[in-house]
Biopython code that builds the backbone (N, CA, C, O; Angstrom):
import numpy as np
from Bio.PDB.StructureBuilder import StructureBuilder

atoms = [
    (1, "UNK", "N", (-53.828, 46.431, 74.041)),
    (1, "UNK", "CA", (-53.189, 46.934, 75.248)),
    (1, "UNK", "C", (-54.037, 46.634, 76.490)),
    (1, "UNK", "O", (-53.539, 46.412, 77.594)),
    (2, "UNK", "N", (-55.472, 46.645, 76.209)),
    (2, "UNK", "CA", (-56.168, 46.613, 77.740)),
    (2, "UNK", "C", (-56.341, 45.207, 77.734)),
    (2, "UNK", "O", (-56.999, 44.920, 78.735)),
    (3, "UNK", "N", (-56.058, 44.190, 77.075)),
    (3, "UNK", "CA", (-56.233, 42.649, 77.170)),
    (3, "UNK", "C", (-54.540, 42.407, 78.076)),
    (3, "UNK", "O", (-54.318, 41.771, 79.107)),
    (4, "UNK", "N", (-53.724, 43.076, 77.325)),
    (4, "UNK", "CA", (-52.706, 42.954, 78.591)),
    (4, "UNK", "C", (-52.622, 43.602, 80.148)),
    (4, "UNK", "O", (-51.854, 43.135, 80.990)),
    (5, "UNK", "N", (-53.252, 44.404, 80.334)),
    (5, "UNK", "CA", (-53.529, 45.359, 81.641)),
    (5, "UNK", "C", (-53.974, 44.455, 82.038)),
    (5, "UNK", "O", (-53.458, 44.004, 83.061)),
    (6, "UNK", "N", (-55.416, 43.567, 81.306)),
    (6, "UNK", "CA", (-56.134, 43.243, 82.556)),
    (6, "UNK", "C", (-55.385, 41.659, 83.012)),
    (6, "UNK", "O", (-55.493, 41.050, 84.076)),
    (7, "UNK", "N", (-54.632, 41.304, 81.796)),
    (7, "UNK", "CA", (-53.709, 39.960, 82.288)),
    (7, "UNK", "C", (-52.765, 40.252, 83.703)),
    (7, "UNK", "O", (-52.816, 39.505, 84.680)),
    (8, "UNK", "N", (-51.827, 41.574, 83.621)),
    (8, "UNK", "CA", (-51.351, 41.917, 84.003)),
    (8, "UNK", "C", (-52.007, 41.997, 85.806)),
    (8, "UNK", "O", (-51.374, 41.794, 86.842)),
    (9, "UNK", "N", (-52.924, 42.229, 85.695)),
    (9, "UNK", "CA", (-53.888, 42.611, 86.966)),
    (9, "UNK", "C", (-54.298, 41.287, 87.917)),
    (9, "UNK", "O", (-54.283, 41.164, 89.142)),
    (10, "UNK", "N", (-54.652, 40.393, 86.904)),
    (10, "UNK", "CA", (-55.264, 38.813, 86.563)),
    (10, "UNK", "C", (-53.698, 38.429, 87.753)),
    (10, "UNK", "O", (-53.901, 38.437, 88.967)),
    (11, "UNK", "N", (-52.548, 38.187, 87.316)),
    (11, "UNK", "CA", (-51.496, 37.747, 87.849)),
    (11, "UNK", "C", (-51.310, 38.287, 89.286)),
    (11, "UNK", "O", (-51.380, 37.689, 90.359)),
    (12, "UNK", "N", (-50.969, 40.016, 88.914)),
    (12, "UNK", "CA", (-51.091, 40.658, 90.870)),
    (12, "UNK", "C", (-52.624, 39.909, 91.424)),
    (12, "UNK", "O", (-52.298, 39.319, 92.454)),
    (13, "UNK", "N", (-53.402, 39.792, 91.301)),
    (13, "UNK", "CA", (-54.270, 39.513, 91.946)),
    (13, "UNK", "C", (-53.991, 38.285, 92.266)),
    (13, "UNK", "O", (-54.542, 37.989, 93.326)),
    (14, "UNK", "N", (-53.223, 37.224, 91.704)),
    (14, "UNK", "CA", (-52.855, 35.936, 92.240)),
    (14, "UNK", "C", (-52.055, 35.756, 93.209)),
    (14, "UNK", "O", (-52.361, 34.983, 94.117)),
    (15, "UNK", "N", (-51.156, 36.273, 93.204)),
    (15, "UNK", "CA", (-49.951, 36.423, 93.725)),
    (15, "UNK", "C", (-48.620, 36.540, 92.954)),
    (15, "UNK", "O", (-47.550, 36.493, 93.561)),
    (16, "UNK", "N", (-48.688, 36.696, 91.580)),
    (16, "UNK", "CA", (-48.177, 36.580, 90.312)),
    (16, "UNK", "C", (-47.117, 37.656, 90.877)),
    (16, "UNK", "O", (-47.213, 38.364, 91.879)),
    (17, "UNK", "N", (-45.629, 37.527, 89.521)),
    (17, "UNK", "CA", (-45.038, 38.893, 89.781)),
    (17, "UNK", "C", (-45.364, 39.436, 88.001)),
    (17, "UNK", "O", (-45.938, 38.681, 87.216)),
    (18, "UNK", "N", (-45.009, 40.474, 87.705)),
    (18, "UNK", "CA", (-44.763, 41.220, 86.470)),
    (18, "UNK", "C", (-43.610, 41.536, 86.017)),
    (18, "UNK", "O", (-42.741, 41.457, 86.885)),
    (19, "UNK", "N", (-43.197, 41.908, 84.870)),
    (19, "UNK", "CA", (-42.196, 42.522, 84.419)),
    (19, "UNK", "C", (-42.537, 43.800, 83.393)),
    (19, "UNK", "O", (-43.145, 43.703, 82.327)),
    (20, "UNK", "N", (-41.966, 45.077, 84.009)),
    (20, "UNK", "CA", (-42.770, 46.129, 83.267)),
    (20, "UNK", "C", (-41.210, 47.182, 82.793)),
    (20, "UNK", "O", (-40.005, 47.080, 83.025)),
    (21, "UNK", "N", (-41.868, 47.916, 82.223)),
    (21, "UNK", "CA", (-40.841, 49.320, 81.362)),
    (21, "UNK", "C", (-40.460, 50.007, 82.266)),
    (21, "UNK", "O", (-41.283, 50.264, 83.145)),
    (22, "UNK", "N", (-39.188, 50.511, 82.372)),
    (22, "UNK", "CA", (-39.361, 52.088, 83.295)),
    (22, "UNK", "C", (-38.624, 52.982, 82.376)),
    (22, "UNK", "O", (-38.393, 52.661, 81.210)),
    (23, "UNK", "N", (-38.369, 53.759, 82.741)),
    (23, "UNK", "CA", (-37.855, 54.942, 81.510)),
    (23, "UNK", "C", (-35.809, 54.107, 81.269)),
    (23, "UNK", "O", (-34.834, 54.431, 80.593)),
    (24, "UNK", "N", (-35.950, 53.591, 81.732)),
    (24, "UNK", "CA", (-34.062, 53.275, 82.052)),
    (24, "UNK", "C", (-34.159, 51.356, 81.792)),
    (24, "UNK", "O", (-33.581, 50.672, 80.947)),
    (25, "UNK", "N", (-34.958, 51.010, 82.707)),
    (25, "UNK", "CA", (-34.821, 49.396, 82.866)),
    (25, "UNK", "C", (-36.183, 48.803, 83.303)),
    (25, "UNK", "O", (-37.142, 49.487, 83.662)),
    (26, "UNK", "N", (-36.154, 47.250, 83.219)),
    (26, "UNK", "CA", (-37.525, 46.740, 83.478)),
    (26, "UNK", "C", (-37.431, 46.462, 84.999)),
    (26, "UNK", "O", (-36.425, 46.130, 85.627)),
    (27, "UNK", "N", (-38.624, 46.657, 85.436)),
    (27, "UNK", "CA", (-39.103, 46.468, 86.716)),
    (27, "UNK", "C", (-39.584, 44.846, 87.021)),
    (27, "UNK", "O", (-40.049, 44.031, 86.224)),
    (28, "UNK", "N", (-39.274, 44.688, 88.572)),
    (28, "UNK", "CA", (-40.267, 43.227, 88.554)),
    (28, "UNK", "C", (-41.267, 43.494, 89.948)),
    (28, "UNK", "O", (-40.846, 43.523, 91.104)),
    (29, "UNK", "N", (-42.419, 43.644, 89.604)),
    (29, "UNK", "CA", (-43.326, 44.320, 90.260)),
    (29, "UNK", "C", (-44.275, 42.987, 91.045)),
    (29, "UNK", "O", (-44.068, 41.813, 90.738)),
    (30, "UNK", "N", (-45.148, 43.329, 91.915)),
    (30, "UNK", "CA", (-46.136, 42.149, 92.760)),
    (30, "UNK", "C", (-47.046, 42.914, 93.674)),
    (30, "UNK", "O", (-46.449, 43.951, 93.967)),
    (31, "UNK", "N", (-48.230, 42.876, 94.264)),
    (31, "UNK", "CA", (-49.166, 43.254, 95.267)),
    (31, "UNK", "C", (-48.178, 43.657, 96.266)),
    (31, "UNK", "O", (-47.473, 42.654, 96.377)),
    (32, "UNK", "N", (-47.586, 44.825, 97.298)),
    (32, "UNK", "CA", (-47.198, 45.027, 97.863)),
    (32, "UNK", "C", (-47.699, 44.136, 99.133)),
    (32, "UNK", "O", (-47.012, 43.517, 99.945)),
    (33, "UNK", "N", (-49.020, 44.260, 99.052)),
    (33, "UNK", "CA", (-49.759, 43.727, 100.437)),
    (33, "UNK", "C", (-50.072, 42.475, 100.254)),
    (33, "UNK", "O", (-51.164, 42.161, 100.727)),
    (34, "UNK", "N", (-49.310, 41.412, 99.573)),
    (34, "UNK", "CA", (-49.246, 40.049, 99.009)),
    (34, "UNK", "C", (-47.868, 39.664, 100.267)),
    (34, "UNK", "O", (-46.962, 40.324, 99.758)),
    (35, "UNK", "N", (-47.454, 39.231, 101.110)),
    (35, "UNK", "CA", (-46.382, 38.987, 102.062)),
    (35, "UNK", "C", (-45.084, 37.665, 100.769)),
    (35, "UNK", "O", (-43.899, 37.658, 100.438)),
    (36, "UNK", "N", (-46.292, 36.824, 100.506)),
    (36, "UNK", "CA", (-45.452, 35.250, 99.627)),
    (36, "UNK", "C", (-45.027, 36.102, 98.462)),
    (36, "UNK", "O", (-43.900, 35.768, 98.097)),
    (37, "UNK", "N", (-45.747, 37.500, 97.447)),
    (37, "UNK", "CA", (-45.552, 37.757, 96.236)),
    (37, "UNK", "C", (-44.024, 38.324, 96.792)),
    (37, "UNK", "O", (-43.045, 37.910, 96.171)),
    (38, "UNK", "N", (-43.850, 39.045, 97.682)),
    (38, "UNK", "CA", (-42.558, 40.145, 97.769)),
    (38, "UNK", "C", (-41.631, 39.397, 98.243)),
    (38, "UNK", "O", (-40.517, 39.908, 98.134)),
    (39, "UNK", "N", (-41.667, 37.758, 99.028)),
    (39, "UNK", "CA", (-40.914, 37.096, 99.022)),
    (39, "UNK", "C", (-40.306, 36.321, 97.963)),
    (39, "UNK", "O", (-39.353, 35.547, 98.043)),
    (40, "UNK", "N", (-40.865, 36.582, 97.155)),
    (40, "UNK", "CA", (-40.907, 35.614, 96.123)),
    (40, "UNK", "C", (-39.712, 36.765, 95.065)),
    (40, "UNK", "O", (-38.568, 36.318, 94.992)),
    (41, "UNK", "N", (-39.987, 38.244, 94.248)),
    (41, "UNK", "CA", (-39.317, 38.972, 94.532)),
    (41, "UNK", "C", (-37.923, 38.734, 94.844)),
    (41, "UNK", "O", (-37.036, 38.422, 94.049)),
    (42, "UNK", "N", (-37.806, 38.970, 96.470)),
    (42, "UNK", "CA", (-36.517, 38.935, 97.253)),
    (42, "UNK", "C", (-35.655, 37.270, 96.905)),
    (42, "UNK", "O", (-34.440, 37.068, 96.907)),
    (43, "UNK", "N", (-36.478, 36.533, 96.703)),
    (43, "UNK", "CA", (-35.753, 35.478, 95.854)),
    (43, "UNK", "C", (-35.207, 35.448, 94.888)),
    (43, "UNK", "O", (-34.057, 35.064, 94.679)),
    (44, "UNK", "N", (-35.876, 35.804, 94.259)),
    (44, "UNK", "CA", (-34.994, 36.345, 92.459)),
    (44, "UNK", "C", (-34.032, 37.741, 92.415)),
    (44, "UNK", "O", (-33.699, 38.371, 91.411)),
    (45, "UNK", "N", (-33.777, 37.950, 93.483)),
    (45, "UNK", "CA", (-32.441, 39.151, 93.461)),
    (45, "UNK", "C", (-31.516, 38.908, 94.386)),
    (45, "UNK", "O", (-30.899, 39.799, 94.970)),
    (46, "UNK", "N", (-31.320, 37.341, 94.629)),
    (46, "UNK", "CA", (-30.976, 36.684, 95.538)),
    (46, "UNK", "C", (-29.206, 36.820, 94.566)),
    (46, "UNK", "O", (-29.090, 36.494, 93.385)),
    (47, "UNK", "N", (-28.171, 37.300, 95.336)),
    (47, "UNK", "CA", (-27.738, 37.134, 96.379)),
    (47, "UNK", "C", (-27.966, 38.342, 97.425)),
    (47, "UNK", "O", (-27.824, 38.412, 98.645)),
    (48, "UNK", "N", (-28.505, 39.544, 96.142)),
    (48, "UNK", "CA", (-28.444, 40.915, 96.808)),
    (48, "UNK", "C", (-29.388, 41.277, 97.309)),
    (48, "UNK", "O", (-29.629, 42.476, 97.171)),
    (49, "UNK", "N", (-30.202, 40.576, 97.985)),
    (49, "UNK", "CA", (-31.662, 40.394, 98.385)),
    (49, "UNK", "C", (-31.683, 41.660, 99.538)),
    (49, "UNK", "O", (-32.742, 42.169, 99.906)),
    (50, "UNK", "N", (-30.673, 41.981, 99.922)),
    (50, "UNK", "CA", (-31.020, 42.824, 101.132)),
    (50, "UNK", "C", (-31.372, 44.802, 100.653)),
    (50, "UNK", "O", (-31.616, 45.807, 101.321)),
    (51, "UNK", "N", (-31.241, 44.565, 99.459)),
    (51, "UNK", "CA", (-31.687, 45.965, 99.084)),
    (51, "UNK", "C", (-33.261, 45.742, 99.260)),
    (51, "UNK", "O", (-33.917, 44.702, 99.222)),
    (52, "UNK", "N", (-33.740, 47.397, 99.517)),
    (52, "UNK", "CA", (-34.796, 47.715, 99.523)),
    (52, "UNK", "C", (-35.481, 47.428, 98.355)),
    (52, "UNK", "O", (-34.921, 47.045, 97.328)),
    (53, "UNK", "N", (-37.137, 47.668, 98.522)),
    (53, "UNK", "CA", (-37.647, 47.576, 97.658)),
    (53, "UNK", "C", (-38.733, 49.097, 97.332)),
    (53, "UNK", "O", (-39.130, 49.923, 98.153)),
    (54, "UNK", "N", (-38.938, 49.044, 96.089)),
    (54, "UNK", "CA", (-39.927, 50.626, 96.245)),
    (54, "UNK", "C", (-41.305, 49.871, 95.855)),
    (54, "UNK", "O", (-41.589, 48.970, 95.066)),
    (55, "UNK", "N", (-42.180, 50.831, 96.978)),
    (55, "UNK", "CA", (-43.620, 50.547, 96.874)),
    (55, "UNK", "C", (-44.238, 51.897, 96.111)),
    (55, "UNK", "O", (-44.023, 52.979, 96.658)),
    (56, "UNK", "N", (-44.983, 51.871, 94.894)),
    (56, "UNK", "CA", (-45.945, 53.082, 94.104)),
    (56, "UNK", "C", (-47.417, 53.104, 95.264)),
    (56, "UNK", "O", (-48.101, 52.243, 95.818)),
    (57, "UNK", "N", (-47.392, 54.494, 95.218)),
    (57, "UNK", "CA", (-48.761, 54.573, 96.098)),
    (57, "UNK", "C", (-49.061, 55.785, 95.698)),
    (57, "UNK", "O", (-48.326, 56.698, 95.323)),
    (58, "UNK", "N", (-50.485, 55.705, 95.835)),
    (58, "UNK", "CA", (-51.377, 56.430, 94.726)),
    (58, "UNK", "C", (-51.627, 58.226, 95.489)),
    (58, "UNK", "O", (-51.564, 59.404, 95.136)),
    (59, "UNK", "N", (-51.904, 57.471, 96.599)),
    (59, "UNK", "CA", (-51.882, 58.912, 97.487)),
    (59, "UNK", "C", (-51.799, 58.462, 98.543)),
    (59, "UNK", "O", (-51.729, 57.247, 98.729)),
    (60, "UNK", "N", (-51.782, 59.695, 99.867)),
    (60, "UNK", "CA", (-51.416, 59.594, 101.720)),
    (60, "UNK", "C", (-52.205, 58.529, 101.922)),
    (60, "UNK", "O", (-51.539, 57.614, 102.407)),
    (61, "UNK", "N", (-53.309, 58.250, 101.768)),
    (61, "UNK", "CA", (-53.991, 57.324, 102.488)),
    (61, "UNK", "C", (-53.508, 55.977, 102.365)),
    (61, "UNK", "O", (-53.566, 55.175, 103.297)),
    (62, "UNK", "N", (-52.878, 55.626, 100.866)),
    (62, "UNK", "CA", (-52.312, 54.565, 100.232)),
    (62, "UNK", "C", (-51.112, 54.279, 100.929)),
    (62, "UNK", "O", (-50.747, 53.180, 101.344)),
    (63, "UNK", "N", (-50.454, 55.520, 101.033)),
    (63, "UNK", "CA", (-49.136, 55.831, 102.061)),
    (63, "UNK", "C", (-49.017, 55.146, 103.184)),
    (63, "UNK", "O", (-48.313, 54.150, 103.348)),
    (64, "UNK", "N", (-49.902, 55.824, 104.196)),
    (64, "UNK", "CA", (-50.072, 55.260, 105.478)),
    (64, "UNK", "C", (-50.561, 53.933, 105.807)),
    (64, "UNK", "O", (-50.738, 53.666, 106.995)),
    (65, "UNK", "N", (-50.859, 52.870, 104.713)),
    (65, "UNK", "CA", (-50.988, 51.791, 104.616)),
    (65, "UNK", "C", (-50.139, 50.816, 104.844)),
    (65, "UNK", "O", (-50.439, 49.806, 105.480)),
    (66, "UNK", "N", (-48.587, 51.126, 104.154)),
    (66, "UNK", "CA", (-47.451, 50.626, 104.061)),
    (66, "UNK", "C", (-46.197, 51.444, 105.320)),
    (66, "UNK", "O", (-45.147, 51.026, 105.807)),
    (67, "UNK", "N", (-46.714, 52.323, 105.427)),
    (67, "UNK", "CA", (-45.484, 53.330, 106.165)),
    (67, "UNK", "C", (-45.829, 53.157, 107.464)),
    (67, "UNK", "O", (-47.048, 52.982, 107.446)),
    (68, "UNK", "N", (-45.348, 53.096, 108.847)),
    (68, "UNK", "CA", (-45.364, 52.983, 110.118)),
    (68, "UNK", "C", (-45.388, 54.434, 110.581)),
    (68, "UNK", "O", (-46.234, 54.800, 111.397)),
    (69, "UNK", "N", (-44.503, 55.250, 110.091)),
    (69, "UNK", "CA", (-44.469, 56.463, 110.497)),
    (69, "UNK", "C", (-44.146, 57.449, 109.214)),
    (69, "UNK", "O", (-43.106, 57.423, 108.556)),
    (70, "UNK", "N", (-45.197, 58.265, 109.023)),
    (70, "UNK", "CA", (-44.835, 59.433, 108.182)),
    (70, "UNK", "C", (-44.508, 60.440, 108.287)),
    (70, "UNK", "O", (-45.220, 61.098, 109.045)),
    (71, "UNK", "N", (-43.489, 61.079, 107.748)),
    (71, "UNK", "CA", (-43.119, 62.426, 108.333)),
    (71, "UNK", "C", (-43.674, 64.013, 107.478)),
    (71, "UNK", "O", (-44.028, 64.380, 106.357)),
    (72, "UNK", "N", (-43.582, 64.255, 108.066)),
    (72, "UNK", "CA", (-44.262, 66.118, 107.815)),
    (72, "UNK", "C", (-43.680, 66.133, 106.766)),
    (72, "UNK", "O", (-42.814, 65.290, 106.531)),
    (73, "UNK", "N", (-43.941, 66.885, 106.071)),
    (73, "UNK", "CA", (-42.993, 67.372, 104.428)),
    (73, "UNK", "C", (-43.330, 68.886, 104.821)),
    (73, "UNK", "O", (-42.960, 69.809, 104.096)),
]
sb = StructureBuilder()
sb.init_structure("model")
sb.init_model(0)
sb.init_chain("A")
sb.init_seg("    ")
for serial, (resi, resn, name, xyz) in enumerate(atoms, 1):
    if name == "N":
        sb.init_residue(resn, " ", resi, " ")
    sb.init_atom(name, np.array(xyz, "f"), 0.0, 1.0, " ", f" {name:<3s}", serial, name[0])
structure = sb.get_structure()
């Protein structure tokens, strides 16, 4: 399992994408902060490319990395 993690890691760190489990369906995952990986992504869900995408972030600080404006909870 950790020879695949770290493959897995090996690829995001390239610019690679993944394909992972979710409780329902597989995901196709990439470095958020990669600009070519998430284009790349939006290519392969091409025609419906204009849906959003979800970014995992670990905590606020991770948050405010990606988010322009956060709101109060």
């Amino acid at each position: 399992m950790n020879e695949e993690i770290n493959e897995a890691l090996h690829v995001l760190k390239a610019g690679g994408l993944i394909l992972y489990p979710t409780d329902t369906v597989w995901g196709i995952g990439c470095d958020a902060s990669n600009t070519e990986a998430v284009k790349r992504i939006y290519q392969l869900k091409q025609p419906d490319n204009r849906n959003t995408l979800i970014c995992l972030v670990a905590d606020n600080r991770m948050l405010k990395k990606y988010v322009k404006r956060v709101p109060e909870v």
